[in-house]
N, C-alpha and C positions, 0 to 999 in steps of 0.2 A: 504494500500500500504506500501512495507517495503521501507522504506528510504534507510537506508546504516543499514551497520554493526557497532554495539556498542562492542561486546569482543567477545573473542574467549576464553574459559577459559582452562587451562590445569592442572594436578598433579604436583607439582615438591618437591623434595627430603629435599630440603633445602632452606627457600625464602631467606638469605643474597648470598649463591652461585648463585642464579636466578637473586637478584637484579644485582650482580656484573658485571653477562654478559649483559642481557639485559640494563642496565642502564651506566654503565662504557664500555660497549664492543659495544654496539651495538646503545649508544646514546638514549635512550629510557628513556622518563622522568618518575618515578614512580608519578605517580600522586594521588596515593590512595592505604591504607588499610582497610581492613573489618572484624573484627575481629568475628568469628562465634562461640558460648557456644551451640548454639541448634536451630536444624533444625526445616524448617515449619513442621516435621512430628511429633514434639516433643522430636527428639533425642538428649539427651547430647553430645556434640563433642566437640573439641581443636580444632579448624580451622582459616589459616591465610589470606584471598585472600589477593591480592595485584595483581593492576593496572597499567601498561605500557602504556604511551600514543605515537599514532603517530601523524603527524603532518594532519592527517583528524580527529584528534578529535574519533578516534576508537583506542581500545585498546586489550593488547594481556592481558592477566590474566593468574593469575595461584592461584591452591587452596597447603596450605601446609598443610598435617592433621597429626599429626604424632599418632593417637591413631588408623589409619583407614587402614590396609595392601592393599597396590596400587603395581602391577607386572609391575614395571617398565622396559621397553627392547628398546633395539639400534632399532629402526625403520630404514629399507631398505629408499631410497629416495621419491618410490613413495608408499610407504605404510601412510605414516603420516607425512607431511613435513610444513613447515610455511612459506608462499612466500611473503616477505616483498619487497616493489619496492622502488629505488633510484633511483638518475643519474647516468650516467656510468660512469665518471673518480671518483665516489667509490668504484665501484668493485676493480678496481687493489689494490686501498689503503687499504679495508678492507681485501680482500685476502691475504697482505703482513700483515698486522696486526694480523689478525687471525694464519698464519704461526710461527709469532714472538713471539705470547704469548702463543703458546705450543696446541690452541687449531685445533682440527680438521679440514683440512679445502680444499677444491676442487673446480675449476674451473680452468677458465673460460665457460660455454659449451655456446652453439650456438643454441638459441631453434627455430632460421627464424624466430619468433615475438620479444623476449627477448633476454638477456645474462641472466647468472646467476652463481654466486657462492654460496657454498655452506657451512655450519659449524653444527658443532653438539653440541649441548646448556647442560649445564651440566645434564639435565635429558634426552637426549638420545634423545632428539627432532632436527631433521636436520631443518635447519634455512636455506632458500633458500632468499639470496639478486639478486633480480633482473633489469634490467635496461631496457626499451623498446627500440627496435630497429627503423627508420623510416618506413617500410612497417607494422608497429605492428597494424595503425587501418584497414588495409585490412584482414589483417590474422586474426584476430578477428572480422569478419564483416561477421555475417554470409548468407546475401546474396553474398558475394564474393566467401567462402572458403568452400561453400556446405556442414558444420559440417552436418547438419541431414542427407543428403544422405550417409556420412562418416559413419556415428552411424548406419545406417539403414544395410550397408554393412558389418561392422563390427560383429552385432548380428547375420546377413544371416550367415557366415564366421565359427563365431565360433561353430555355431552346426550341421557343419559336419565334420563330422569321419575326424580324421587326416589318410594323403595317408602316408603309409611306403615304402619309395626308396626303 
């Protein structure tokens, strides 16, 4: 049985510009480095992880490799996003925060379960802060909110011919 989530690892460009958001921007305690000379495959590498912790004891990570070419790009919101949950009178203060220190930054939006705002983390990773709303365990309950019959309609849906007005 899986418990919970331990990391979620990702690329990033440079690990002191990484600590500085997540850890100065975003409050996230580095709670670990790993410094990697060579892979279980036997490969020589320069590799940095380093650990973010949140306060469930799970952690964001990121690898720095700088001898290893990684195609870094702005990722769209829902192509690859990181959805970190707070309470809600931090959205407004981290959205005015994020405004003030020059970084990327968008909301409030209205997801009927969530709020959330939005930032984009210096390797082009959008940073989704989220707050739960009161209706959030009906909407997420899926004998309430009939997700599968949603999915089930969806798949029917998309493979047929689009009609041209």
């Amino acid at each position: 049985m899986i418990k919970k989530l331990h990391h979620n690892a990702y690329r990033c460009r440079d690990s002191e510009e990484t600590r500085k958001f997540y850890e100065e921007f975003l409050g996230l305690r580095l709670a670990g480095t790993l410094e990697i000379a060579e892979t279980k495959s036997g490969r020589q590498t320069q590799a940095l992880h380093t650990f973010y912790e949140l306060d469930d004891g799970s952690y964001l990570a990121f690898f720095e490799v700088p001898d290893s070419p990684f195609q870094f790009k702005e990722q769209h919101d829902y192509d690859l996003h990181i959805a970190l949950e707070v309470e809600r009178p931090m959205l407004e203060k981290k959205l005015a925060e994020g405004k003030a220190r020059g970084i990327e930054s968008r909301g409030i939006a209205d997801h009927k379960f969530i709020n959330s705002i939005y930032f984009r983390d210096p390797n082009g990773y959008v940073i989704e802060l989220t707050a739960k709303v009161p209706s959030k365990e009906s909407a997420m309950d899926p004998g309430k909110n009939h997700a599968r019959d949603m999915l089930k309609a969806w798949q029917a849906a998309k493979r047929q011919p689009a009609t041209v007005a």
